[in-house]
C-alpha atoms as one frame of an Amber mdcrd trajectory, in Angstrom:
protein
   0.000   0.000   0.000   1.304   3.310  -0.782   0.497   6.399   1.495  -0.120
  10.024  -0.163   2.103  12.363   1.731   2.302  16.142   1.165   4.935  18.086
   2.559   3.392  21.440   3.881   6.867  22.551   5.068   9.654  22.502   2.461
  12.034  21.175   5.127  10.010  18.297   6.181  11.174  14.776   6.066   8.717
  11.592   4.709   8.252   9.103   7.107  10.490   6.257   6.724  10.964   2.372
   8.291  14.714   2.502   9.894  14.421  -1.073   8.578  12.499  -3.384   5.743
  10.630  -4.888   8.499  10.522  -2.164  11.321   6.345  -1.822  11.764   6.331
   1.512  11.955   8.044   4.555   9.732   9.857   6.890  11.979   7.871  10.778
  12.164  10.486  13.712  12.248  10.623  16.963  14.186  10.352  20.005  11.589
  11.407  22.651  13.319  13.118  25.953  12.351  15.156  25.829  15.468  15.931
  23.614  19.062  13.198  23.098  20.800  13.498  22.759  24.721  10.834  20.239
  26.869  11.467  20.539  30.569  10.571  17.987  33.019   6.943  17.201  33.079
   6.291  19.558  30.158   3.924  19.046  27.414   4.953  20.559  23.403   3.031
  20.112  20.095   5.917  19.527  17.791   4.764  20.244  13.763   6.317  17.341
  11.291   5.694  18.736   8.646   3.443  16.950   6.712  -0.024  15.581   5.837
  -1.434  12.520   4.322  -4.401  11.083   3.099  -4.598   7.326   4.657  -6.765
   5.068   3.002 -10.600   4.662   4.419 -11.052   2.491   6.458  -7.297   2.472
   7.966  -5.824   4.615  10.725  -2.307   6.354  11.450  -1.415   5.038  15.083
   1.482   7.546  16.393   3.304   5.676  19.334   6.719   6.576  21.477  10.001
   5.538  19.529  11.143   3.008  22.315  14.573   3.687  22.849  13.999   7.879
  23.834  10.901   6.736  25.775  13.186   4.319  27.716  16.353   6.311  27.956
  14.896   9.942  28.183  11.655   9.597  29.676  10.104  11.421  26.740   6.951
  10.295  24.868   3.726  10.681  23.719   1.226  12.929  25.764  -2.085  11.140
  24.923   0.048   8.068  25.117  -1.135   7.084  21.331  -1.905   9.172  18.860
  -4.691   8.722  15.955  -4.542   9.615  12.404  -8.332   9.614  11.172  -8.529
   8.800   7.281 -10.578  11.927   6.536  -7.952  14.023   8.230  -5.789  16.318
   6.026  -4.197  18.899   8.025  -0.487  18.937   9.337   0.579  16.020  11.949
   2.167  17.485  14.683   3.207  15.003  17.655   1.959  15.962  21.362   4.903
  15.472  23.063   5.658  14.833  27.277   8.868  14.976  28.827   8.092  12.634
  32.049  12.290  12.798  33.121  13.395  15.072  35.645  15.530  16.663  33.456
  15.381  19.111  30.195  15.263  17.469  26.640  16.595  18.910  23.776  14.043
  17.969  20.289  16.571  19.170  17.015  15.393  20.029  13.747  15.687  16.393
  11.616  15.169  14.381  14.849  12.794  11.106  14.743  10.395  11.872  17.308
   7.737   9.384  17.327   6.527   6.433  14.777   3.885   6.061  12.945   2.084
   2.510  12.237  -1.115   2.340   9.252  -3.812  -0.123  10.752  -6.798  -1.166
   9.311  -9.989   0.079  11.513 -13.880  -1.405  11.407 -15.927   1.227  11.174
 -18.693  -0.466  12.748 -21.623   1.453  13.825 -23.331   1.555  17.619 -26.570
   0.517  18.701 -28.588   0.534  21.871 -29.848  -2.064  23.192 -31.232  -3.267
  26.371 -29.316  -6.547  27.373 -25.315  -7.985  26.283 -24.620 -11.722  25.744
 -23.295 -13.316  28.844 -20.096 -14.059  29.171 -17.605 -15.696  31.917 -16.102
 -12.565  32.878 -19.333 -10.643  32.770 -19.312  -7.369  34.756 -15.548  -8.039
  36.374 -13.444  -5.099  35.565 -10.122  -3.302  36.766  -7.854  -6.619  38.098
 -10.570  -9.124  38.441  -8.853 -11.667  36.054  -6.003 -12.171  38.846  -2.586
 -10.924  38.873
């Protein structure tokens, strides 16, 4: 499948896999200049770009692993979603949850991006579920 991107910044950079295999393509910061996150501070960072995903798929924007585990910084609304009908500029909502000031530089991979297929089912009311084993058991009631 090939994704429509438009670069609404000249300096943007495409997404892109780090590997042939990597599940997700690697979103970059486009900034003009260093940005600065300080501990327990939330930024909007601007990549750049737009795309038009295919209906019925979805953009998922997660952490990249390795500065969520060494840095402490990642995604503020944990993950982020790409509606298919949604052409504006992705910009990543970024959390610094370190004790320490993070430095985001122009070029630098700042989250990733995977395309998922989504139902889009409808809702209906209804009076009664099916029963199941679990039933009503929520938070921690399937053991440790």
């Amino acid at each position: 499948m090939n994704i429509n991107v438009k670069k609404v910044n000249e300096n943007a950079i495409l997404p892109h896999r780090a590997t042939a295999l990597s599940a997700g393509a690697d979103l970059y910061a486009c900034i003009s200049q260093d940005v600065v996150i300080g501990p327990s501070e939330r930024m909007l960072i601007p990549t750049g770009i737009a795309m038009a995903i295919p209906e019925s798929y979805g953009g998922f924007i997660f952490p990249r692993s390795g500065t969520a585990s060494k840095f402490g910084i990642s995604l503020s609304n944990c993950v982020g979603v790409i509606d298919s009908d949604y052409r504006g500029e992705i910009k990543i909502a970024i959390i610094n949850h370190s004790n320490e000031s993070y430095i985001i530089k122009k070029g630098d991979r700042i989250a990733q991006m995977v395309i998922m297929p989504v139902d889009l089912c409808s809702y209906e009311e209804c009076d009664t579920l099916d029963e199941t084993d679990r039933g009503e058991g929520g938070f921690g009631s399937t053991g440790k």
